[in-house]
N, C-alpha and C positions, 0 to 999 in steps of 0.2 A: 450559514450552514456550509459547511466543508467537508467533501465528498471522498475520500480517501480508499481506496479501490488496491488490494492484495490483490496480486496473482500469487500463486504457486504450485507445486507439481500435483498432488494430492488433498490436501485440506488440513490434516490433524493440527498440527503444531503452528500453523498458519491461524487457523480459529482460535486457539488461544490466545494468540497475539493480538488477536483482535479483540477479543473481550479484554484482555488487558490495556489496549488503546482507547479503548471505547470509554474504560474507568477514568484512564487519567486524563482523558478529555473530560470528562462530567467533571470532574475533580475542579480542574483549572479553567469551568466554565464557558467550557471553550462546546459550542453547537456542530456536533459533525454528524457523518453517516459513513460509516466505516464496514466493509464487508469484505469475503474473499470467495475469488472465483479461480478454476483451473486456469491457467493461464491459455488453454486453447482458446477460452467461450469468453478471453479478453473482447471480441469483435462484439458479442453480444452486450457489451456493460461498460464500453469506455466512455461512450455518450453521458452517460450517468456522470464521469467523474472529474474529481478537478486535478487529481494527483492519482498516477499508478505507483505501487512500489513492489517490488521483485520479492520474494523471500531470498537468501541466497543460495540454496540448491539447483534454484535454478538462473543463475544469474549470466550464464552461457546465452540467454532467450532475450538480453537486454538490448544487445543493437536492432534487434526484431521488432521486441516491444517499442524500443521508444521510435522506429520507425513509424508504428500504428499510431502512437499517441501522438509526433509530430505533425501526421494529416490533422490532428483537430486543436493544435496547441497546447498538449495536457502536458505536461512534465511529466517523464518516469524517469527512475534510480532503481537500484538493490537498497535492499535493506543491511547495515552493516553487518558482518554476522553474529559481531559481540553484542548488541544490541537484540540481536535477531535472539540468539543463544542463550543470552538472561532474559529473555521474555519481557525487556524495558520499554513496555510501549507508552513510557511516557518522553522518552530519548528518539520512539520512531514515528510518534504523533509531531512532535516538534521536527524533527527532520520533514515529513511531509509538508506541514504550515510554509519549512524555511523555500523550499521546491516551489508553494502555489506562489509566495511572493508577498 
């Protein structure tokens, strides 16, 4: 199971991407748990995860974030934004994967 953990600033277009990640993980067999949270209430849900990824909106929050994630060993990135922008969450499920290792 792989845990793959959104931040970003508000929700909308971020939860799409996640149901579209969610597919092309079922698709390619692949066991995750995929959600998205503000990236404030990151402190409350990094524990959860193996991988943070940024939307790009807010991609300014990334030396902060991978700060956080650093104390526990999790990799964070942005998500590209042309990936981000075609809704390709089968290009930002694999970019996640390539991040846990």
């Amino acid at each position: 199971m792989k845990n793959i953990l959104l931040c970003c600033a508000a929700g909308m277009s971020t939860s799409l991407l996640v149901t579209k990640m969610k597919k092309a993980a079922e698709a390619d067999g692949i066991e995750t748990k995929i959600w998205a949270v503000a990236v404030e209430d990151l402190s409350n849900h990094v524990d959860e995860a193996d991988v943070v990824l940024l939307g790009p909106q807010i991609k300014y929050k990334l030396a902060e974030v991978k700060k956080v994630c650093a104390e526990k060993n999790i990799p964070a990135d942005a998500i590209n934004l042309v990936d981000y922008g075609s809704m390709n969450g089968k290009k930002v499920v694999n970019f996640a994967l390539k991040l846990i290792g």
